[in-house]
N, C-alpha and C positions, 0 to 999 in steps of 0.2 A: 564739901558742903552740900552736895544730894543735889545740884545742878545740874541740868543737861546742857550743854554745849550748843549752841544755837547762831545760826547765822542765817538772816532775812535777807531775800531778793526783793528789790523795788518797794519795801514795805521800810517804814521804820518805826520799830518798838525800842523804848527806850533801856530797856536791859540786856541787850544783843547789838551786834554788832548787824551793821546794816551793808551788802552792796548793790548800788543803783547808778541808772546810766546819768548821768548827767542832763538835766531834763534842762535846768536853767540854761545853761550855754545851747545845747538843740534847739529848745525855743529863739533862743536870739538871735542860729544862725537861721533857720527856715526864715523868721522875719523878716530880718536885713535883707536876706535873697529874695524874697517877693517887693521889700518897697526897692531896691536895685534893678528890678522889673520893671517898676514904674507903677504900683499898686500903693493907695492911700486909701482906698474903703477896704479896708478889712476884717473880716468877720469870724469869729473862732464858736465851732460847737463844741463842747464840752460834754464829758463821762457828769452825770448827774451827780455820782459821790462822793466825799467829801476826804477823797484819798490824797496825800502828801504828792502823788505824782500830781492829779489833777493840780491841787494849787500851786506847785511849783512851777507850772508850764503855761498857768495863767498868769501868774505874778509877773513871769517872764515876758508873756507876751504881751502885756500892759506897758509894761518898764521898758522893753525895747521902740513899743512906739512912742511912747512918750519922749525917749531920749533922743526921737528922729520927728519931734517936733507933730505928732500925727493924733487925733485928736478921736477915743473909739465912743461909737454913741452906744448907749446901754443898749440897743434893740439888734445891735450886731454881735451883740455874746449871748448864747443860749444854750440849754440842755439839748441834748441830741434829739433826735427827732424835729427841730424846727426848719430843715433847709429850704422847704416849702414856703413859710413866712419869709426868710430873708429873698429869697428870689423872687417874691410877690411884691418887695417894698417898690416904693417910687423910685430914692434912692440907694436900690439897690447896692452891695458890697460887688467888688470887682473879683475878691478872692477871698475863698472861703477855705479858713482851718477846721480839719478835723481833729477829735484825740488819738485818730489811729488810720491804720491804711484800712482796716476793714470798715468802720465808718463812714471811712470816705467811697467805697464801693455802695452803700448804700444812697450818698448823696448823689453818684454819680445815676443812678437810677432814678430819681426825682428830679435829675436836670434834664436830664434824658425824655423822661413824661410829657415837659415843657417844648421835646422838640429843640430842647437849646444844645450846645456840642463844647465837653471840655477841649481843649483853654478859648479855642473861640470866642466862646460868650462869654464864660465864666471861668476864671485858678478853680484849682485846689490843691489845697495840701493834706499829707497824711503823716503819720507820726509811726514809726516801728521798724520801718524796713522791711517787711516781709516779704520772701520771695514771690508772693504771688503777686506782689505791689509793681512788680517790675515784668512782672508776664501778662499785666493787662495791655488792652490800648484805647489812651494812652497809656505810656508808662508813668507811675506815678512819683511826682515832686512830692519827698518824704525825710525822714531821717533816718538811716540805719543805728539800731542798736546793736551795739556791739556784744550779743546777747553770749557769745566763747567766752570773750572775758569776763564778765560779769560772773559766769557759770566757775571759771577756773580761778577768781578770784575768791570766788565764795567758798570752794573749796579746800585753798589753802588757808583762810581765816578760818574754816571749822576742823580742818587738821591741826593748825597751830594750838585750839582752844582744847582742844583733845588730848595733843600729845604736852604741851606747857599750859595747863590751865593758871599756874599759880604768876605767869607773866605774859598773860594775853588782857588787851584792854578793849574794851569795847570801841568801837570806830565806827566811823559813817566813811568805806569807799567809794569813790566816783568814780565811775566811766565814761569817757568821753563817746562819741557816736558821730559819723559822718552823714555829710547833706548830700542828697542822691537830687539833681537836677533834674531826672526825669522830663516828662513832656507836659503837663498838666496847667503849670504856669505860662501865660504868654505876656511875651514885651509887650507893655503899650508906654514903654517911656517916650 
């Protein structure tokens, strides 16, 4: 039929088959692990665009505190660039989500400015796992994507399409992604 064969990472186009990490369950686990911390202000900055990872890992982190009874005020969610406003509030958030580890290197320099010291004064979290996330200090409370598999799955969903087009379905797979504990969270339970 003059199709190319197509398979999307962390994107989902509805004529392709998609593979991506599992962002809903990462979100719920990085949550649960900061409010098992002992954290109820929590603050998420967010990628400005309006990409399916973005709003899965928000839906997520709405839904998980909600389900832990945690109550978030709109002035503790923003587009990036605002880590400065949230640490200026009165009632400041005790831990702050990023959409990424690199992100979160950026927030870490604005708390920095302040003279404040992560986890000391302030969490963070980052999102990716990237090895440089773990060769900072601290080390950063993050989620590892499990970006081989992801990679070796996509692989064999665009070999399968290749070599059996006429019994390949389009599919959305998931990868699951581990919580990296890191240093960056501190107890105040």
């Amino acid at each position: 039929n003059g199709t190319i064969p197509t398979v999307t990472i962390d994107y989902v186009f509805n004529s392709c088959t998609s593979v991506s990490s599992d962002n809903v369950k990462g979100m719920r686990d990085l949550v649960r692990y900061v409010y098992e911390m002992g954290h109820r202000r929590i603050a998420y900055i967010h990628g400005e665009d309006d990409s399916e990872v973005t709003k899965q890992r928000l839906t997520s982190f709405y839904r998980t505190l909600e389900e832990l009874g945690i109550e978030v005020p709109d002035e503790y969610v923003k587009a990036e660039q605002f880590t400065d406003e949230l640490l200026d509030m009165k009632d400041a958030p005790t831990c702050i989500f990023y959409p990424d580890d690199l992100s979160n290197t950026g927030g870490l320099n604005a708390v920095r400015k302040r003279g404040l010291k992560v986890p000391r004064d302030i969490s963070t979290v980052g999102y990716d796992g990237i090895k440089l996330s773990q060769m900072l200090s601290p080390k950063l409370t993050t989620l590892r994507q499990d970006t081989m598999e992801i990679g070796k799955k996509a692989a064999k969903e665009l070999i399968a399409a290749i070599e059996r087009p006429k019994t390949t379905l389009v599919k959305r797979v998931i990868v699951e992604g581990t919580l990296i504990e890191g240093e960056t969270v501190r107890d105040i339970s």
